[in-house]
C-alpha positions in Angstrom: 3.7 -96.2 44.8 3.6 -94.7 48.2 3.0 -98.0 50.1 6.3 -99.1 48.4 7.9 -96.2 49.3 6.8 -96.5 53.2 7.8 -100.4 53.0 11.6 -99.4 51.6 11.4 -96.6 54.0 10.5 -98.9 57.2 13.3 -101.8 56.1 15.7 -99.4 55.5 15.2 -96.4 57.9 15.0 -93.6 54.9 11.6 -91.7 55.8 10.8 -89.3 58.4 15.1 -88.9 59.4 14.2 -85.8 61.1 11.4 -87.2 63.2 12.1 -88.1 67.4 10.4 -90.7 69.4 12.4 -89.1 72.4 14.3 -86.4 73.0 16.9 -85.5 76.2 14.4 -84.3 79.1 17.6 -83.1 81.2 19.6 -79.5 80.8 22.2 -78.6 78.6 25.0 -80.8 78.7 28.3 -79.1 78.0 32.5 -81.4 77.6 35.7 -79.0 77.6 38.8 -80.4 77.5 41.7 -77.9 78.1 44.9 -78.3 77.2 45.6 -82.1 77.7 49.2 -83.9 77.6 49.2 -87.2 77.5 51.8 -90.1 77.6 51.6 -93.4 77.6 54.2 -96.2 79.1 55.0 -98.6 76.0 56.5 -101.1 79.0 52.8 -101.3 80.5 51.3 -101.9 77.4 53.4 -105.5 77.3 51.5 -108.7 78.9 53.1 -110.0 82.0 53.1 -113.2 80.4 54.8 -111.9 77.5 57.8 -110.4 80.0 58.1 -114.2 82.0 58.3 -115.7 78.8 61.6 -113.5 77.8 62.7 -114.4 81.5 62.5 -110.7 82.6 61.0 -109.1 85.8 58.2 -106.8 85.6 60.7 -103.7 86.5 64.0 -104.9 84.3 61.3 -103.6 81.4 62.5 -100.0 81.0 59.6 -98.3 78.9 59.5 -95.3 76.5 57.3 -93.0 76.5 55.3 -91.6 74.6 52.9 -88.8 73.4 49.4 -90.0 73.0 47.7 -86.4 73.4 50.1 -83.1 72.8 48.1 -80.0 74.1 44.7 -81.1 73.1 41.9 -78.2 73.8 38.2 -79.0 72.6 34.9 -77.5 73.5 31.2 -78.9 72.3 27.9 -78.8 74.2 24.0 -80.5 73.6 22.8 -80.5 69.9 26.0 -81.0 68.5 28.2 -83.8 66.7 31.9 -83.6 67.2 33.9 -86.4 64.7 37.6 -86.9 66.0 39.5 -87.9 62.5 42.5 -89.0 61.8 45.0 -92.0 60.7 45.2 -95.2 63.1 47.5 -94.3 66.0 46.7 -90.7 66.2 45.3 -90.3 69.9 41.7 -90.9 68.8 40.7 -94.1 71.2 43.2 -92.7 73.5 41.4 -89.4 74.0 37.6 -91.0 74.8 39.4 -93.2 76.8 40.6 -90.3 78.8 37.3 -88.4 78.9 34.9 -91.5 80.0 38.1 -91.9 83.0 39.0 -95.6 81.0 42.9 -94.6 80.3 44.9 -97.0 81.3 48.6 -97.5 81.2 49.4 -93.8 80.8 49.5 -90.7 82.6 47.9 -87.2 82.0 50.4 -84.6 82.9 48.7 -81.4 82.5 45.2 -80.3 81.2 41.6 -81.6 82.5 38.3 -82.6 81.1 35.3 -80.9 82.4 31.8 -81.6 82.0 29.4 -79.2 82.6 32.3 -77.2 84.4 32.8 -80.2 86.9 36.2 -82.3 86.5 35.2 -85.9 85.6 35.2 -88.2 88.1 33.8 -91.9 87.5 31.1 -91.5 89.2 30.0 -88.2 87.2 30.8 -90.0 84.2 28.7 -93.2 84.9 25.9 -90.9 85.7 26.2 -88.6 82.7 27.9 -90.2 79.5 27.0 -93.4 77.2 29.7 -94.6 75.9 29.5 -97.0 72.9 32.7 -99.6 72.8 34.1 -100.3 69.3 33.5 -104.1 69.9 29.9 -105.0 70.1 29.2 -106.8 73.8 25.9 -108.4 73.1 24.5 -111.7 74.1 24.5 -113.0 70.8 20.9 -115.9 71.9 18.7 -113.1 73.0 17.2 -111.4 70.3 16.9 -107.5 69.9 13.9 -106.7 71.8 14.7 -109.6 74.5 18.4 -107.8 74.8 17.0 -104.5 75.5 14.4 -105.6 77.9 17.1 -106.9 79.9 18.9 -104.1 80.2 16.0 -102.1 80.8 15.3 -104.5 84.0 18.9 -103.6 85.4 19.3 -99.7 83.6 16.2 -98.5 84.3 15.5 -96.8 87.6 13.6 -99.3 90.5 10.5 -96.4 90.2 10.1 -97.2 86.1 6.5 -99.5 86.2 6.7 -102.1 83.6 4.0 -100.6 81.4 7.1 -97.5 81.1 10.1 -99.7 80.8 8.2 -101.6 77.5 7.3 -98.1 76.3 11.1 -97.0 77.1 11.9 -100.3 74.9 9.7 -99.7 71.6 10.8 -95.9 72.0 14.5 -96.9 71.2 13.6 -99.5 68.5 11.6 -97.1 67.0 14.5 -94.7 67.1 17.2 -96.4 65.9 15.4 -98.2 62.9 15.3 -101.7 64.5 11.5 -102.6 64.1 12.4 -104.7 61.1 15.0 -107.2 63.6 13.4 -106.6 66.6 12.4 -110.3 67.2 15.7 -111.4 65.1 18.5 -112.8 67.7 21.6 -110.6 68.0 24.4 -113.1 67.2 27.5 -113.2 66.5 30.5 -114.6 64.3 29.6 -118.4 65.3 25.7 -117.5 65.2 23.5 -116.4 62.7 21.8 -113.1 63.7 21.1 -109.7 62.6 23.7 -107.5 60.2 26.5 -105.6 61.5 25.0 -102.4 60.6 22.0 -103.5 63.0 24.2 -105.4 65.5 26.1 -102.0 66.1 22.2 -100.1 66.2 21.6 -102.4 69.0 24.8 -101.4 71.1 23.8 -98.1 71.1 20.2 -98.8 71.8 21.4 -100.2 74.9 23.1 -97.8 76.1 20.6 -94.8 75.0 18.0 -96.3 77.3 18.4 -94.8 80.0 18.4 -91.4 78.1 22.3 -90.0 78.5 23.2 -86.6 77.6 26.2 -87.3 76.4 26.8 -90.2 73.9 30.7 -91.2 73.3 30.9 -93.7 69.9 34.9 -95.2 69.7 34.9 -96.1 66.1 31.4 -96.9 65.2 31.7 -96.9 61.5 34.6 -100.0 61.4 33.5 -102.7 59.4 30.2 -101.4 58.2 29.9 -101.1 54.5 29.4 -97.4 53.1 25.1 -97.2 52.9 25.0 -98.7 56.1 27.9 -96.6 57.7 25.8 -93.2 56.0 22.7 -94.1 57.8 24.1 -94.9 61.1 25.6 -91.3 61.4 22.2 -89.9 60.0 20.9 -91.4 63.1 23.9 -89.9 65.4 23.0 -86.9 63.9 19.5 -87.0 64.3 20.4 -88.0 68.5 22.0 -84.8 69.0 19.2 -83.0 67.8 17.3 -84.4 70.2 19.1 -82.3 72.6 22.4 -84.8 73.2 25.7 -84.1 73.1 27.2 -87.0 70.6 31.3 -87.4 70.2 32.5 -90.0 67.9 35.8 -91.1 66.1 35.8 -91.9 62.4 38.8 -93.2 60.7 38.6 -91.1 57.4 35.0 -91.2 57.1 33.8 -91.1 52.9 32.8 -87.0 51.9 28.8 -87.7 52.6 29.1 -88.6 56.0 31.7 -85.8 57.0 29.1 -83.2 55.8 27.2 -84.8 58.6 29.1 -83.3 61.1 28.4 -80.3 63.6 32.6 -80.0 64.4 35.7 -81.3 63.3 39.1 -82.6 65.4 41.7 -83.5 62.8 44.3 -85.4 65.4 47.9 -86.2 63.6 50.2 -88.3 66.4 48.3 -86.7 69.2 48.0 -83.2 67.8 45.1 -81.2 66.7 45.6 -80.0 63.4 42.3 -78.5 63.1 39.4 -78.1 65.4 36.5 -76.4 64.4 33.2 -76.2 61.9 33.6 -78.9 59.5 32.6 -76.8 56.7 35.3 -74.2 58.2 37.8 -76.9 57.5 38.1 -76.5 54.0 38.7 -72.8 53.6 41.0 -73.1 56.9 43.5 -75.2 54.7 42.7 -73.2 51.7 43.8 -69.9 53.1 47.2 -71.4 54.7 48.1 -72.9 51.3 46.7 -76.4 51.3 43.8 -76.1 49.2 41.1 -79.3 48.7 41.1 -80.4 45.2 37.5 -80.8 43.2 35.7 -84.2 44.4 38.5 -85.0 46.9 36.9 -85.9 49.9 38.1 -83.0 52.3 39.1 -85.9 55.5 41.2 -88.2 53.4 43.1 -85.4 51.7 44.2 -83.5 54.8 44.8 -86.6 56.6 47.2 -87.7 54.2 48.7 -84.2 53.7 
């Protein structure tokens, strides 16, 4: 009975959850944003092909804009798990956009992100924060271990001896649960490769080679059925107890995995509605007159309110 249980543990990554291969070596790693605005220009969203094809110049296009981020103010620092929520269109991509310095098309007119009490620059972002695209970016012939072995070769510093970059490697796999596909190719939708759940295990392994601080996760739950979905934020959670800061965006994640989290940002069109301990959120509602009803799940229910 216990060799079964340690083969259904290995394929599916359900023993030891609270074990690390590696933790963060480097300092406390605090994010502030204070009081951000936000708008975007709906004209510089439009293709210029799309403006040609209506036969207008690129300035006849009067824009609107918009309010992407009203006011935001957030604060969350290493060993935590912070889980912006909210409906599509909220603000959520919008805001790690802002924070990893990839907003584009829009312009921040008051407020400013901070890490560790230094404005963020790109440069301070590429040195200090992982972040983890919604759309997986993998060479879909290379298999799991050959993809990360790659990017080891160009990630890694030049000092890193082979002998530590292939330790660096089976550190990760071993981390994220990816023994099983290691030697299974990536693919993609024209080629046959590993799962969805694993493909998205392997975007972050790449980027948690090189051992950030700060992981940023845009969506990483879409498309991932509901066991696979649980386990990947066990593992997000277990990252930030290895001494990382980890800031995700869920859209209306299921009741299990929002007891997962550290902190809470409920965003409704740009706004935070709440922000604060997820198990705070309930009894915050409760006591303004919004209680929770029995076996709702807490995110859908105030999203909706």
């Amino acid at each position: 009975f216990q060799s079964i249980t340690l083969f259904f543990g290995e394929i599916y990554g359900l023993h030891n959850e609270n074990s690390l291969y590696f933790t963060y070596s480097g300092g406390c790693n605090e994010l502030e944003v204070n009081n951000l605005h936000y708008e975007v220009d709906t004209a510089a969203q439009i293709p210029w092909y799309e403006r040609l094809s209506e036969f207008k110049l690129p300035w006849e296009i009067n824009g609107n804009k918009q309010i992407a981020i009203n006011r935001l103010s957030l604060r969350v620092h290493s060993g935590q798990m912070l889980a912006i929520i909210g409906s599509s269109g909220c603000g959520k991509t919008s805001l790690l956009d802002i924070i990893t310095c990839r907003d584009e098309g829009g312009t921040m007119t008051s407020g400013q992100v901070l890490i560790n009490g230094k404005p963020n620059t790109p440069q301070l972002v590429k040195k200090s924060i992982a972040h983890v695209r919604q759309d997986d970016r993998l060479l879909p012939h290379l298999t799991v271990r050959e993809t990360l072995v790659f990017v080891a070769k160009l990630r890694l510093p030049t000092h890193f001896t082979q002998a530590q970059r292939d330790q660096r490697v089976d550190d990760v796999i071993a981390e994220l649960r990816l023994r099983q596909c290691a030697h299974t190719r990536v693919g993609n939708d024209y080629v046959r490769g590993v799962s969805g759940g694993e493909r998205r295990r392997v975007s972050i392994a790449v980027q948690l080679l090189w051992n950030p601080g700060i992981l940023i996760l845009d969506e990483p739950t879409s498309g991932l059925d509901s066991f696979t979905a649980h386990n990947l934020v066990i593992t997000l959670s277990r990252l930030a107890r290895g001494n990382r800061l980890v800031l995700l965006s869920v859209h209306q994640p299921r009741s299990d995995i929002f007891q997962l989290f550290d902190l809470v940002v409920l965003l409704s069109s740009g706004s935070a509605v709440y922000c604060g301990a997820a198990r705070d959120m309930v009894p915050y509602f409760t006591a303004l007159g919004y209680p929770c009803p029995r076996y709702c799940n807490p995110s859908d229910f105030y999203d909706l309110t």
